[in-house]
N, C-alpha and C positions, 0 to 999 in steps of 0.2 A: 282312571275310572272310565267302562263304555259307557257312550255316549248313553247309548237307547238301553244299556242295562239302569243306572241311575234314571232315565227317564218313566221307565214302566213299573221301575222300585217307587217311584215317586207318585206314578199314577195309581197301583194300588194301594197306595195308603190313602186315597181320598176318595170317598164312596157318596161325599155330600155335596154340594155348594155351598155358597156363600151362605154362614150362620153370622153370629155376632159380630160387627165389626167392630175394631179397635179404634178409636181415635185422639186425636190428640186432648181434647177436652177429660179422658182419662187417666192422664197421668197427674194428678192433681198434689201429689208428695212425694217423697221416698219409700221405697219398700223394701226393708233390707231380705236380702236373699235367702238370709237365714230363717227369716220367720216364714218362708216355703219349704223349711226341711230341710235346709243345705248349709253345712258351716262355712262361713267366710268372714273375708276381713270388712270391716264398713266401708264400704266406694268413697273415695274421696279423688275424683280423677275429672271433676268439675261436671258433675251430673249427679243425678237420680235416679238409680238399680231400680227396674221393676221386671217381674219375672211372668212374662205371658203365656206360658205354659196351656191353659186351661183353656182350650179354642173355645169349645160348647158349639161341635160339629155334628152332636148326635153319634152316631157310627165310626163318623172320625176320630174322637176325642175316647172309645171304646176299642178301637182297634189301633193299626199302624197310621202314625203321623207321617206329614211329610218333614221337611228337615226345616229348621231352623224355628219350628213352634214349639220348641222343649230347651231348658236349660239345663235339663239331664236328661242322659239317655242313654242306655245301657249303663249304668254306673259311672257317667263322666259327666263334669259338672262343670261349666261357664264359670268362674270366678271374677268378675273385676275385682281390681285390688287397686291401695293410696297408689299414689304416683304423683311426681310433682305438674305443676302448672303447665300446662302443654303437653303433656304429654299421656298415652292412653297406656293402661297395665290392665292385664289379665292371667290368669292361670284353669290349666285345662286340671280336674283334680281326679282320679282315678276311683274303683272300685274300694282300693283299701281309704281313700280321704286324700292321700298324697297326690303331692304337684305330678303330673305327669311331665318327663321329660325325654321318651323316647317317642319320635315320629317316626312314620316311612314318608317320601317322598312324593308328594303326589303334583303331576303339572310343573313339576322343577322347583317344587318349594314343600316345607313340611307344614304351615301353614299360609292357609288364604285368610284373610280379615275383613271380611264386607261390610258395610255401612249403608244405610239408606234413611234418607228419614220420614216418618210415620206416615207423610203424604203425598210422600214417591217424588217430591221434589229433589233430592239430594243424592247422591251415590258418588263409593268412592270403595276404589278396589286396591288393597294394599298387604303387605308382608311382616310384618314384626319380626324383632329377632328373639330370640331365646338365651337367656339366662343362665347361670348353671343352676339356680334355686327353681327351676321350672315355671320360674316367671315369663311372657311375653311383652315385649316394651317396643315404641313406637312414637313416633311424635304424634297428637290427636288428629286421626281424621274427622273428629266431630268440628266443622271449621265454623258452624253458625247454630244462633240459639235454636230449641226447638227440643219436638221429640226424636230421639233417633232408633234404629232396633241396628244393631249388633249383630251381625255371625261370624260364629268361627268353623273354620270348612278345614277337616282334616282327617287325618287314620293314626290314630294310635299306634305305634310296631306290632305289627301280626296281626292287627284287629281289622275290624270293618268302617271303613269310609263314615263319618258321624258330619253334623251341621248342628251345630248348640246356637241358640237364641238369649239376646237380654236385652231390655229396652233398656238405655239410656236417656234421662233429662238435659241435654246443658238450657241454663238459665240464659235468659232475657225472653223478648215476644214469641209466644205462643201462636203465630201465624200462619193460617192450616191454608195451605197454595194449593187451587183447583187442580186434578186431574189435565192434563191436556188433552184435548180431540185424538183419534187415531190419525197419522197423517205416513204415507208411502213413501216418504222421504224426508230427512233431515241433511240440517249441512251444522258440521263444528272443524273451526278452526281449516275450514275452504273445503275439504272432504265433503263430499254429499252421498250419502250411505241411501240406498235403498231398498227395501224390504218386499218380498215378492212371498206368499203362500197363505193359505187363509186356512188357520188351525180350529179344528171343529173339539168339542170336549169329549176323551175318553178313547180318540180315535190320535192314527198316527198319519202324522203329515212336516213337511220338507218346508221350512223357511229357509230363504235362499236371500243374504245380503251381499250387495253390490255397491265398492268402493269406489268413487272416483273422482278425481279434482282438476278442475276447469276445464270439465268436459269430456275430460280422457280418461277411462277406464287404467284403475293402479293396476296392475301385473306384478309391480314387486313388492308386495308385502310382507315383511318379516316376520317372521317364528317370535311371538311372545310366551311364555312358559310353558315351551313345546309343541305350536300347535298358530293356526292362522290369524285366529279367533276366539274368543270367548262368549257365551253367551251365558247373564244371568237373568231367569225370569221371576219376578215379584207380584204376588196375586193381592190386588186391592184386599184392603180391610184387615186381613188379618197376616200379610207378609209372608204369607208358606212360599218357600225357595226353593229353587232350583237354578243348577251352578252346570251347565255344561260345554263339551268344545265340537267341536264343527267334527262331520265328516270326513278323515283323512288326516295323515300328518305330514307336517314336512319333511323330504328325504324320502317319501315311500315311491317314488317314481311314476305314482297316479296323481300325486294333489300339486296343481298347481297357486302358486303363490297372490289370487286375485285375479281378476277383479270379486268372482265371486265365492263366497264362502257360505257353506249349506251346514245346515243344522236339521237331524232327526229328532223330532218333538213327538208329545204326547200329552197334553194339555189337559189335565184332570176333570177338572171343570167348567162348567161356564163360568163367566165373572170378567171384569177387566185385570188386564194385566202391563203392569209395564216391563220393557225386557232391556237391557243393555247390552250394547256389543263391544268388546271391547277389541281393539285393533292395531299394529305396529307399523309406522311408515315412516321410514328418515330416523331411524332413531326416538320417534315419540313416540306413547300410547294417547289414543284418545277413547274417547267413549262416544257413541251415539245411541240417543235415549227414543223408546217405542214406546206410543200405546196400543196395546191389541185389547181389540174384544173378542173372547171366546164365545162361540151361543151367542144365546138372548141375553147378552148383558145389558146391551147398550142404551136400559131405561136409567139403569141407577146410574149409572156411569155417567151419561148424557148429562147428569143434574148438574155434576162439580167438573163439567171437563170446559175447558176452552182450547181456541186453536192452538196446537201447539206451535210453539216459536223456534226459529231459527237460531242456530248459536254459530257465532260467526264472529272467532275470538282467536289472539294470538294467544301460544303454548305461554305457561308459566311453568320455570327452573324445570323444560324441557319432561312435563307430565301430562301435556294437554291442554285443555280447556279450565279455566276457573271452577272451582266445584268439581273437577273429577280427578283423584289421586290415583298413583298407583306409586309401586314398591316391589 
């Protein structure tokens, strides 16, 4: 997918700002999927299905969504499905009700599985595999209790690029973790990434991350599912997503491998946003986590934000940092 094509597909689907926010104090039971219209099996995958569909954008919620605020769309439907203890199932279900189980390839995989949870404290970027019954199976990246939202990023065979949404519950404390400050640099796992460009709402602008460890700017960073970098950005309150990759690929004979890796944006709105990057060095992926404020966010934003902290952690089984998977 281009970069700034998905980006301006994403832009004009949002005409509003910040309406209703979602929070965790709303997920208060189960909701099965079905009683929104959609046949499925009852989730038993150590959570509680709720289907956030209904932003109440005004104009947004009347016109084009951005991705991952519909559990259907175009005739394609999010399913979680049972699945044993540990482990996370879902199925994508097609126009006629059926499993779908033809993908095209998009980023070197036919799906992406993103997780975050409901108060941008968590994220975790992973792949499942596929079934021949058009199931998708995976061991659970939901790793702690809480609200979590769900997406799955992918293209149908022949169809067009889609982002389905569904909140997941897992049980125990409901512990809703402040926003962090905006801060121009993070360090995880000795990497200190920093963020350079100041993205105004509706308008196009270059965020430019720069990797480097103890001091020394990386040059070799490796190709993760094609490409230098990943960027996903997650808009406070109500999670509307966007999944994109950097400027350039590897092999084209213009992009080099780091220090730094630029991203073509288009930031819909004002509001906060937190953004991830995801990155390959030595054989790991890590993630380093942003807050941006678009516009005039920074009254609401300010209320639940604290400084954000440092993450300065050995990789576990060779995926990063604590708290952030990949696959």
């Amino acid at each position: 997918m281009n970069t700034a094509t998905k980006l301006i597909g994403f832009a004009l689907g949002l005409t509003a700002v910040f309406g209703a926010t979602y929070g965790v104090g709303q997920l208060t039971g189960p909701v099965n999927v079905a009683e929104a219209g959609h046949d499925s099996e009852s989730a038993d995958h150590g959570g509680d299905v709720r289907d956030d569909g209904a932003t109440g954008h005004g104009e947004e919620a009347a016109g084009h969504l951005p991705g991952g605020l519909l559990v259907s769309d175009r005739g394609f439907t999010l399913v979680p499905v049972s699945a044993p203890t540990g482990e996370f199932a879902f199925r994508i279900t097609g126009p006629d009700g059926r499993p779908v189980t033809g993908y095209d390839v998009t980023h070197d995989k036919r799906m992406h599985l993103i997780v975050a949870r409901r108060d941008l404290s968590g994220f975790r970027h992973v792949h499942p595999e596929l079934t021949d019954d058009g199931t998708w199976r995976i061991a659970s990246p939901l790793d702690s209790p809480g609200a979590w939202r769900v997406f799955a990023d992918f293209t149908p065979t022949g169809g067009v690029p889609l982002t389905l949404g569904v909140d997941v519950t897992v049980p125990g404390a409901l512990v809703e973790r402040p926003l962090p400050a905006p801060a121009s640099s993070v360090t995880v796992d000795g990497y200190t990434v920093t963020l350079a460009g100041t993205p105004q709402p509706a308008r196009q602008a270059t965020l430019t991350l720069t990797v480097s460890r103890d001091g020394a700017p990386v040059t070799d960073l490796e190709p993760y599912l094609g490409a230098y970098g990943h960027l996903v950005a997650l808009r406070r309150g109500d999670l509307a997503y966007l999944h994109v990759h950097p400027e350039g690929t590897p092999g084209d004979g213009r992009t080099t491998p780091g220090p730094q890796v630029s991203f073509g944006t288009e930031f819909p709105s004002a509001g906060a946003y937190r953004i991830y990057l995801d990155f390959r060095h030595r054989g790991v992926v890590r993630t380093a986590e942003f807050t941006v404020h678009v516009g005039d966010s920074t009254t609401e934003a300010d209320e639940h934000a604290t400084t954000a902290p440092e993450h300065d952690t050995e990789p576990e089984d060779g995926h990063g940092s604590p708290g952030h998977g990949h696959d």
